[in-house]
MARDO-357287 format. One record per atom (N, C-alpha, C): atom name; residue in three letters; residue number from 1; y, z, x. Coordinates in steps of 0.1 Angstrom, whole numbers, plus 2048, in hexadecimal, padded with zeros to 3 digits. Atoms other than C-alpha are relative to their C-alpha. Last residue first. Example, Ala and Ser with C-alpha at 12.3 -4.5 7.8 and 13.67 -1.06 7.14 Angstrom:
BEGIN
name  resn  resi  py  pz  px
N  SER  2  7F5  800  7F7
CA  SER  2  7F5  847  889
C  SER  2  80B  808  7F8
N  ALA  1  7F4  800  809
CA  ALA  1  7D3  84E  87B
C  ALA  1  80C  800  809
***
This chain:
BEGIN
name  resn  resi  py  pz  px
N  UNK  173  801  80F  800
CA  UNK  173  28F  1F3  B52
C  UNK  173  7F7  7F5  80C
N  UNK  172  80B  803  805
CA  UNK  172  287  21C  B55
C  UNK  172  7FF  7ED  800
N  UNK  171  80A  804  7F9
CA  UNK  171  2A4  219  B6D
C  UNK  171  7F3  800  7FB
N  UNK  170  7FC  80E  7FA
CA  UNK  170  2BD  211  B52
C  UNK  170  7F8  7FE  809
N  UNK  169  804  80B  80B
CA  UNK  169  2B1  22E  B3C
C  UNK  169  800  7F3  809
N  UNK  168  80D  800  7FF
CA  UNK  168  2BA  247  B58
C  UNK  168  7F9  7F5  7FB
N  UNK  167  804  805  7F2
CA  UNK  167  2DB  239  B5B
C  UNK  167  7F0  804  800
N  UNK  166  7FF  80E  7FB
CA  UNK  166  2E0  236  B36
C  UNK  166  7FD  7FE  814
N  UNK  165  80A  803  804
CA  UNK  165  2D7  25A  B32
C  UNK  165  7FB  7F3  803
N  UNK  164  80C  7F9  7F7
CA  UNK  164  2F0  269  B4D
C  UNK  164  7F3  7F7  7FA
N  UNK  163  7FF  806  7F0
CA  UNK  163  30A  253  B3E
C  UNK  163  7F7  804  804
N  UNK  162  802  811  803
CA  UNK  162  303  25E  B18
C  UNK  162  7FD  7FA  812
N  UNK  161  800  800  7EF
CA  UNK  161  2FF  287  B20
C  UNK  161  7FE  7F0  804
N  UNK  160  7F0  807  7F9
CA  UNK  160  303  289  AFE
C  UNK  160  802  7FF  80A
N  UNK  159  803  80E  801
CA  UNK  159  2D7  28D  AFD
C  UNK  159  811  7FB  7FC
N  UNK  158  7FF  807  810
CA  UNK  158  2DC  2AE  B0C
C  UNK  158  800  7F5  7FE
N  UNK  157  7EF  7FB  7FF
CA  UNK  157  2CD  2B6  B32
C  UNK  157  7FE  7FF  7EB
N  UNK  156  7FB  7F9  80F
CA  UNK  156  2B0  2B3  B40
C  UNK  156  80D  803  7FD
N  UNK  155  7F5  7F6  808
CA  UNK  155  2A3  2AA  B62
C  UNK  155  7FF  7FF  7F4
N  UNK  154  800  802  80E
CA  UNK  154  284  2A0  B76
C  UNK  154  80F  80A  800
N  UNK  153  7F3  7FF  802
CA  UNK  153  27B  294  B9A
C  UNK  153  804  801  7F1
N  UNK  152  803  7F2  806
CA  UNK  152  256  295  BA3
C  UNK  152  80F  802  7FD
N  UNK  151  7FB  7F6  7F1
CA  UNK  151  25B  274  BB8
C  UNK  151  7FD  811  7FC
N  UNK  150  801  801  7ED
CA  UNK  150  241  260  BAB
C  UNK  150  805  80B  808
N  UNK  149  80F  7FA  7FA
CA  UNK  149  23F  272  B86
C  UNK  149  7FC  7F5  80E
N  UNK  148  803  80A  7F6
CA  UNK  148  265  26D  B81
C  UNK  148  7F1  802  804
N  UNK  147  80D  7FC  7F8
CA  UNK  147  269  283  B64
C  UNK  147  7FB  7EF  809
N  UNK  146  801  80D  7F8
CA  UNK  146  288  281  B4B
C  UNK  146  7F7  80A  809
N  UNK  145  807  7F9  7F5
CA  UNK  145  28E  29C  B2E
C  UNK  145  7FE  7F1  80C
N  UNK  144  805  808  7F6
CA  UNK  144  2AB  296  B16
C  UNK  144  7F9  805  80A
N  UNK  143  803  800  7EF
CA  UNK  143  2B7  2AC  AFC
C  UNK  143  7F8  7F1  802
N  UNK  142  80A  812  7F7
CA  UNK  142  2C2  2A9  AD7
C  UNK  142  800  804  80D
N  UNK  141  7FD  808  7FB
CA  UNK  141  2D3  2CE  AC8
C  UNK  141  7F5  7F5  80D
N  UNK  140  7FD  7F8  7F1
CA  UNK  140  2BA  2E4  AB6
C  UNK  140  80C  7F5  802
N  UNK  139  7F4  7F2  802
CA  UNK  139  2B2  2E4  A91
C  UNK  139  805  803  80D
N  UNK  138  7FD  7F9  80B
CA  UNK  138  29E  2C9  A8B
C  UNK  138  809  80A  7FC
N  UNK  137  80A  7FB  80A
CA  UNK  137  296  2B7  AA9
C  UNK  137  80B  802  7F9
N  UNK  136  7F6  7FF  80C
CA  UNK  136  2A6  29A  ABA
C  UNK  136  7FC  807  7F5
N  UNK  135  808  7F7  80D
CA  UNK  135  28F  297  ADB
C  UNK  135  80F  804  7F8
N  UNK  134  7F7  7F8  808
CA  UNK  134  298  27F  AF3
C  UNK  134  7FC  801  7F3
N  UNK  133  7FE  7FD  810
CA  UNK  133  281  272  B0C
C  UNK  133  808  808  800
N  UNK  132  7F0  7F9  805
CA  UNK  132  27C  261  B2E
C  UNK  132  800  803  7EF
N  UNK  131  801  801  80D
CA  UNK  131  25F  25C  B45
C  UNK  131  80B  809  7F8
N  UNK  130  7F4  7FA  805
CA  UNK  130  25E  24C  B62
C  UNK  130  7FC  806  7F3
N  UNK  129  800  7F0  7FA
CA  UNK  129  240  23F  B76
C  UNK  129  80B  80A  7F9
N  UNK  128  7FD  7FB  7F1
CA  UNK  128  24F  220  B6E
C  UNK  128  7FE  808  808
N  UNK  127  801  80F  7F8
CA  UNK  127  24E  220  B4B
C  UNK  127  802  803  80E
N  UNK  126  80B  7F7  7F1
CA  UNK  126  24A  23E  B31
C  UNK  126  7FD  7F0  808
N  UNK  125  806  806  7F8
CA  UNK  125  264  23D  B18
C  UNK  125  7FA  804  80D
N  UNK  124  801  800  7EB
CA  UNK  124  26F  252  B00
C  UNK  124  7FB  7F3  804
N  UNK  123  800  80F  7F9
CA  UNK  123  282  257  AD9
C  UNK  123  7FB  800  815
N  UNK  122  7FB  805  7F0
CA  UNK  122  279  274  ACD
C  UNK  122  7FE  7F4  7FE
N  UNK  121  806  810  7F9
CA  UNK  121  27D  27E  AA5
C  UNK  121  804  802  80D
N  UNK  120  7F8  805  7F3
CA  UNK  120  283  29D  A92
C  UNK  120  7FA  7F6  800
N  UNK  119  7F8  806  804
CA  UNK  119  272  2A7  A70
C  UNK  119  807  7F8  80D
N  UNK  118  7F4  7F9  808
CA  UNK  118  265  2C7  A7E
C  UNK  118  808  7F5  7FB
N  UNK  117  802  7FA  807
CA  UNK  117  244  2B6  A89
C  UNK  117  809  807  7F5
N  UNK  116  804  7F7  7FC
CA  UNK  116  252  299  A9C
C  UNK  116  7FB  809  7F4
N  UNK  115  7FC  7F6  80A
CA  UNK  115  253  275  A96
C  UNK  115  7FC  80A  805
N  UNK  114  808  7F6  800
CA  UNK  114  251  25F  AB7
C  UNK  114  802  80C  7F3
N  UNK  113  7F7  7F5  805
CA  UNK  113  264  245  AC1
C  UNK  113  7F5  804  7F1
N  UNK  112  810  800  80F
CA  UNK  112  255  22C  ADA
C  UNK  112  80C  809  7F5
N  UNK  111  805  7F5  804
CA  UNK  111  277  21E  AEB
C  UNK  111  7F2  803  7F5
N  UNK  110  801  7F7  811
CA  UNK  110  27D  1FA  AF2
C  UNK  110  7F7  80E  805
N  UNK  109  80B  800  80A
CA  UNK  109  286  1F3  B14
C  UNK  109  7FF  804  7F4
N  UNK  108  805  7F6  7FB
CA  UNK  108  2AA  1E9  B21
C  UNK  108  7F2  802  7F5
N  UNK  107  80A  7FE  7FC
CA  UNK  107  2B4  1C8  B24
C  UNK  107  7F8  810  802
N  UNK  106  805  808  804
CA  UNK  106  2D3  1C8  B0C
C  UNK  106  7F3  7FC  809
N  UNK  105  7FD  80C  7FA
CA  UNK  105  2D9  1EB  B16
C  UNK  105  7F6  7F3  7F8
N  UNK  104  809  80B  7FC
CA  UNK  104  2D3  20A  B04
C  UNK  104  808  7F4  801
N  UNK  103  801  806  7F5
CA  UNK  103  2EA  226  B08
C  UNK  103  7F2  7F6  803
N  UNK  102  7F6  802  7F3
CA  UNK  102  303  225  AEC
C  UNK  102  7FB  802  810
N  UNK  101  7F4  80B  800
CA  UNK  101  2ED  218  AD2
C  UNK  101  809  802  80B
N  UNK  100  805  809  7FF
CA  UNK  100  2CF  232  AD8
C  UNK  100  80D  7EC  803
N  UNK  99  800  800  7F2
CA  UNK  99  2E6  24C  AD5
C  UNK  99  7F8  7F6  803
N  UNK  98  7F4  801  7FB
CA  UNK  98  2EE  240  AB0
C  UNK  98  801  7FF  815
N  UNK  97  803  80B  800
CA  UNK  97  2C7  23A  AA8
C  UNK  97  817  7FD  804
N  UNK  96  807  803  7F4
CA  UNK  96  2C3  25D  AB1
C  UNK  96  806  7F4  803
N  UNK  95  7FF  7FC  7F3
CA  UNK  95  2DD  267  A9C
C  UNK  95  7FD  7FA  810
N  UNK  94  7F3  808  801
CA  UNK  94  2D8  252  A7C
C  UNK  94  802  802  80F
N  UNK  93  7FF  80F  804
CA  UNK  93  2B3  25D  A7D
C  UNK  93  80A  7FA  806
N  UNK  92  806  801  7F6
CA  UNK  92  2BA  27E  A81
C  UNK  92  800  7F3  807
N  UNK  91  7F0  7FF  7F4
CA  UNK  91  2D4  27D  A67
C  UNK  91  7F9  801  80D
N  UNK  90  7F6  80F  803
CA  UNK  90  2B4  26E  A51
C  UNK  90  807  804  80B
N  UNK  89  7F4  805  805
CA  UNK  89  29E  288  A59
C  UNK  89  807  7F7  806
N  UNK  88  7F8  806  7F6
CA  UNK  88  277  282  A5F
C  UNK  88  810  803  7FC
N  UNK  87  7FA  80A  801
CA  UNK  87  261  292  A44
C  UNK  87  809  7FC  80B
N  UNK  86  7F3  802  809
CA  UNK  86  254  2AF  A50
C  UNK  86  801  7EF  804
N  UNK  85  7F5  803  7F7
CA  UNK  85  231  2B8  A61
C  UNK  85  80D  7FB  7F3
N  UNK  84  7F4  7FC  803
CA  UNK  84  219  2CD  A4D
C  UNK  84  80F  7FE  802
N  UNK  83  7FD  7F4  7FC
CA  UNK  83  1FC  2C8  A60
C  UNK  83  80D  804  7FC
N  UNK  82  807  7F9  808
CA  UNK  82  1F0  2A9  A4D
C  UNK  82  802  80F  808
N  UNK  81  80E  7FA  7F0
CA  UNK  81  201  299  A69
C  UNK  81  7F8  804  7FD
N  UNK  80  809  810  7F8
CA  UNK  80  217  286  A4E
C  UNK  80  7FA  803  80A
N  UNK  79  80B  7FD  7FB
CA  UNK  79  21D  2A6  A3B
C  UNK  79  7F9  7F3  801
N  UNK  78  808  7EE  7FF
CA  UNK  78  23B  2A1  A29
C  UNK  78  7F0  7FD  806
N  UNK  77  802  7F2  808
CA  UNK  77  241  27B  A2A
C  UNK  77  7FF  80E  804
N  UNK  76  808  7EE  7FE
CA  UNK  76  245  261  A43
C  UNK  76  804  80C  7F2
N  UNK  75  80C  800  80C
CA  UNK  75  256  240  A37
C  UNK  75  7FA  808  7FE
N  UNK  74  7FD  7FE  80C
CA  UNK  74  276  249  A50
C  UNK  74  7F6  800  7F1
N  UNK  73  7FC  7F1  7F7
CA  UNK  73  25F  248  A72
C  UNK  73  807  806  7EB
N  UNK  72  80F  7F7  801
CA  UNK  72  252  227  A64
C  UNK  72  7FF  80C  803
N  UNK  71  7FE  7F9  80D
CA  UNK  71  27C  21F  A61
C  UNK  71  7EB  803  7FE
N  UNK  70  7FA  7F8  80D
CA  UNK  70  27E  22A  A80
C  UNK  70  7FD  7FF  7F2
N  UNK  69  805  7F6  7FE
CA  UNK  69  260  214  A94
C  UNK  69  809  80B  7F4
N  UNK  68  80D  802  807
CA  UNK  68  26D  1F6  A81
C  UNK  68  7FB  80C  805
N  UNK  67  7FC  7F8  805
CA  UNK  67  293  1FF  A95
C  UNK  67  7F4  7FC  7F1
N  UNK  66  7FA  7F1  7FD
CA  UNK  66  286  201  AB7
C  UNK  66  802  803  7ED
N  UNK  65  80C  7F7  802
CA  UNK  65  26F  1E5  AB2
C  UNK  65  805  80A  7FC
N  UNK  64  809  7FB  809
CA  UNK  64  28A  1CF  AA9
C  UNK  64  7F6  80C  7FD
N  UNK  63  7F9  7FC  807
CA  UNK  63  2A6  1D9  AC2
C  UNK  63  7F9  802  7EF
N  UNK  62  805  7F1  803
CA  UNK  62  294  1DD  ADF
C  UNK  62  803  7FF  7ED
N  UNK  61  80D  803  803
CA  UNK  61  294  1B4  AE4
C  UNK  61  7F9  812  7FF
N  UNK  60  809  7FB  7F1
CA  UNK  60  2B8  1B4  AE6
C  UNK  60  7F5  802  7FC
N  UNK  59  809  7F4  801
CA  UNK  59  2C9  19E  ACC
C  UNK  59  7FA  803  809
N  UNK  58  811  802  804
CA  UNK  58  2E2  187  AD9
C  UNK  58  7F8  80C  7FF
N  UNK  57  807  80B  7FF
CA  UNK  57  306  185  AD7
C  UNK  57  7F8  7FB  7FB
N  UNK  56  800  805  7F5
CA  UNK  56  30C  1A7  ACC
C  UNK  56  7FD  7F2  800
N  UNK  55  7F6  80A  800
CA  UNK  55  313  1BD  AAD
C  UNK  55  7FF  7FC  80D
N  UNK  54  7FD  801  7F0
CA  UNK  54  2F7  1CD  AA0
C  UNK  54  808  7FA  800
N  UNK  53  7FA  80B  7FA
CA  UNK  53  2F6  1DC  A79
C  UNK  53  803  801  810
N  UNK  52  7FB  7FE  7F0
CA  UNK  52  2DC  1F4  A6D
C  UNK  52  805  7F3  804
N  UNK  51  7FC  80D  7FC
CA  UNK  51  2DD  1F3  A45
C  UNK  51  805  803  811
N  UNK  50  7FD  7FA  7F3
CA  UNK  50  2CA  210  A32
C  UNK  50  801  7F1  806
N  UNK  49  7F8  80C  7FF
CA  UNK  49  2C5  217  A0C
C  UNK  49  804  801  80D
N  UNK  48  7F7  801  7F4
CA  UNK  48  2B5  237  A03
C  UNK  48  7FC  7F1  804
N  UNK  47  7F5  803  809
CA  UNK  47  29E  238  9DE
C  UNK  47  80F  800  80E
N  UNK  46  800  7F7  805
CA  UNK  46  27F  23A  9F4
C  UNK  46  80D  7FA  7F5
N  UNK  45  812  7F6  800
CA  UNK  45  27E  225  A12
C  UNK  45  805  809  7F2
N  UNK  44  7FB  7F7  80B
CA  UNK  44  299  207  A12
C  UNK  44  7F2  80A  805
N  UNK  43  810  7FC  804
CA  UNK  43  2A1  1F1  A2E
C  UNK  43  7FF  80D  7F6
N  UNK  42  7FA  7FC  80A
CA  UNK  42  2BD  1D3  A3A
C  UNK  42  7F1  80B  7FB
N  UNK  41  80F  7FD  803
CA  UNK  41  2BF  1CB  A60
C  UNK  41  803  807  7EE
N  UNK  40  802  7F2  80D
CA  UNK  40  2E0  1BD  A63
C  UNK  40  7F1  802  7FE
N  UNK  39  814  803  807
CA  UNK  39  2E9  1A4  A80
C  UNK  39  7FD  80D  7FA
N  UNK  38  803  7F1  803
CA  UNK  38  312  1A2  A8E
C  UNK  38  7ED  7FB  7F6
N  UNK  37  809  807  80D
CA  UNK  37  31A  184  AA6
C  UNK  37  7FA  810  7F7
N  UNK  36  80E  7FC  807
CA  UNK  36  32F  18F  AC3
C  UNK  36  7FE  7F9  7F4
N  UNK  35  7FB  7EB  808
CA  UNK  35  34A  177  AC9
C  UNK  35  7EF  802  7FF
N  UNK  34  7FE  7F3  7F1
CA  UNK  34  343  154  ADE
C  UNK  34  800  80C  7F9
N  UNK  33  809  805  7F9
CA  UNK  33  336  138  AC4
C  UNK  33  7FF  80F  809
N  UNK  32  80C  800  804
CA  UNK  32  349  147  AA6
C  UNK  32  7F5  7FF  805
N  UNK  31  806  7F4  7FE
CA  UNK  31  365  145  ABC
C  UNK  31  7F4  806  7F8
N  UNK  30  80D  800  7FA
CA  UNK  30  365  11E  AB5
C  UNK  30  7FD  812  805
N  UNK  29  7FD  800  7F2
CA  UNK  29  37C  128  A97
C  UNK  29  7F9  7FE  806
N  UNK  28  7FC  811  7FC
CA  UNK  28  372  125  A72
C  UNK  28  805  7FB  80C
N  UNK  27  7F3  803  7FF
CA  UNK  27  35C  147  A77
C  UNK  27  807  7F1  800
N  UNK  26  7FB  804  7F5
CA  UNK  26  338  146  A70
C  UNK  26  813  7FA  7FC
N  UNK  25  7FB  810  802
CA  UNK  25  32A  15B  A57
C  UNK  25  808  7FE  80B
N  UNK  24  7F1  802  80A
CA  UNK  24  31A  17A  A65
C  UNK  24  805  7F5  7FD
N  UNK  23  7EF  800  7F8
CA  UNK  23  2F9  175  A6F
C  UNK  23  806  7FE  7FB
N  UNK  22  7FA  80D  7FF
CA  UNK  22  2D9  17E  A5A
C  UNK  22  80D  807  808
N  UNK  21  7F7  804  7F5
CA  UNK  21  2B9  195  A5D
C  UNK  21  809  7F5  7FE
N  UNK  20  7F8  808  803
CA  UNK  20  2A9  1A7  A40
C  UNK  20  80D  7FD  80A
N  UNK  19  7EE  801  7FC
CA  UNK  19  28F  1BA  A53
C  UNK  19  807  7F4  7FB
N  UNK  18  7F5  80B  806
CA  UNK  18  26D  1C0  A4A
C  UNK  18  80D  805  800
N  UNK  17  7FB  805  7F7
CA  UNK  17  255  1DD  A59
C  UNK  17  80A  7F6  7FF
N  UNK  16  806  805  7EF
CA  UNK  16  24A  1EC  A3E
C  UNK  16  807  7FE  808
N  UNK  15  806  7F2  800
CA  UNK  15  25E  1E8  A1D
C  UNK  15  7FC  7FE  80C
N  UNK  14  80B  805  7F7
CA  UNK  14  279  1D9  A12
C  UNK  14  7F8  808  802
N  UNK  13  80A  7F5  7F8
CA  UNK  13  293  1DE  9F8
C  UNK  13  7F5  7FC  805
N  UNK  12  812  80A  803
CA  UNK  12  2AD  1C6  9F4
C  UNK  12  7FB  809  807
N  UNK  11  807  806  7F8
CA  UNK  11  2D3  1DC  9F4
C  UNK  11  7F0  7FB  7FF
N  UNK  10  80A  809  7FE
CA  UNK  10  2EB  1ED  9E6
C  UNK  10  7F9  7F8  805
N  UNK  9  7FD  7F8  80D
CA  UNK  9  308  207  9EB
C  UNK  9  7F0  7F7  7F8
N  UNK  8  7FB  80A  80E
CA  UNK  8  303  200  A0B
C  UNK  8  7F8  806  7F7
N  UNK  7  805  806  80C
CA  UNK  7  2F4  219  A25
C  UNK  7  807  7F9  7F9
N  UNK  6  7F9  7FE  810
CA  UNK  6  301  216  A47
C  UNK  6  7F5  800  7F8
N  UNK  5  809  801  80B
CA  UNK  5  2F3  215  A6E
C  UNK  5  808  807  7F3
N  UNK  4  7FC  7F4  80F
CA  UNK  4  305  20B  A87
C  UNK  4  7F9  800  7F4
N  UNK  3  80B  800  80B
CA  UNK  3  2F8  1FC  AAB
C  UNK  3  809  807  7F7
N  UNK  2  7FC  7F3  80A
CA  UNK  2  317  1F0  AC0
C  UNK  2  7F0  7FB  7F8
N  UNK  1  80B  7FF  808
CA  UNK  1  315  1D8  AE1
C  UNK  1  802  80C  7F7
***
């Protein structure tokens, strides 16, 4: 499974929530049937151009929300709390939505994801008595908090802490 996200040099501008979805042309070989399959989300906000491509079989059922929440995360302006909050950054954006690709599973839940004041973004979940986020502020390095509210069991760490993350992640499921 690979999430990547590109800009092209062009692209159909959308707005909202809309996703320009197609599959790659199909190979002249029956491997066309068996190989990943690649699916391009296509979206514009502003004068920025933005193409998140998947490459798997089948779409996982995080994959939309997760990335219609971003780009309404990306549409935010200066002072979308009316408290002065920041615009959302892009490489944040890219970031999050990078670690997001290497530990979400094809059944694993969709993430809420959460603009922050300083521009940042969390991505968490709260299922199971559990509750998991990663925070991708502004000027710090990304962490991870986790909180078992049955057992009282909580850690933290950095959000490259991929293995550690995906195992937590896998029991929120």
């Amino acid at each position: 499974m690979a999430l990547a996200l590109r800009s092209p040099a062009s692209t159909t501008a959308l707005t909202g929530n809309q996703f320009a979805s197609q599959w790659e042309d199909p190979a002249a070989s029956s491997a066309a049937f068996t190989g990943p399959r690649e699916q391009a989300f296509t979206y514009s906000s502003g004068a920025s151009a933005y193409r998140v491509v998947y490459r798997s079989n089948a779409l996982p059922a995080w994959v939309k929300p997760t990335i219609s929440a971003f780009i309404g995360i990306h549409n935010l302006s200066d002072n979308w709390d009316s408290y002065g909050g920041k615009a959302a950054n892009r490489d944040l954006i890219k970031q999050s939505l990078f670690v997001l690709g290497l530990i979400m599973q094809s059944d694993s839940p969709a993430p809420s994801v959460v603009p922050m004041g300083d521009g940042g973004i969390q991505t968490e979940w709260h299922r199971r008595q559990q509750d998991l986020e990663i925070v991708f502020p502004a000027d710090e390095a990304p962490r991870f908090y986790y909180r078992n509210r049955a057992t009282g069991a909580e850690q933290e760490g950095f959000a490259n802490e991929i293995a550690r993350l995906t195992r937590l992640l896998s029991d929120l499921a």
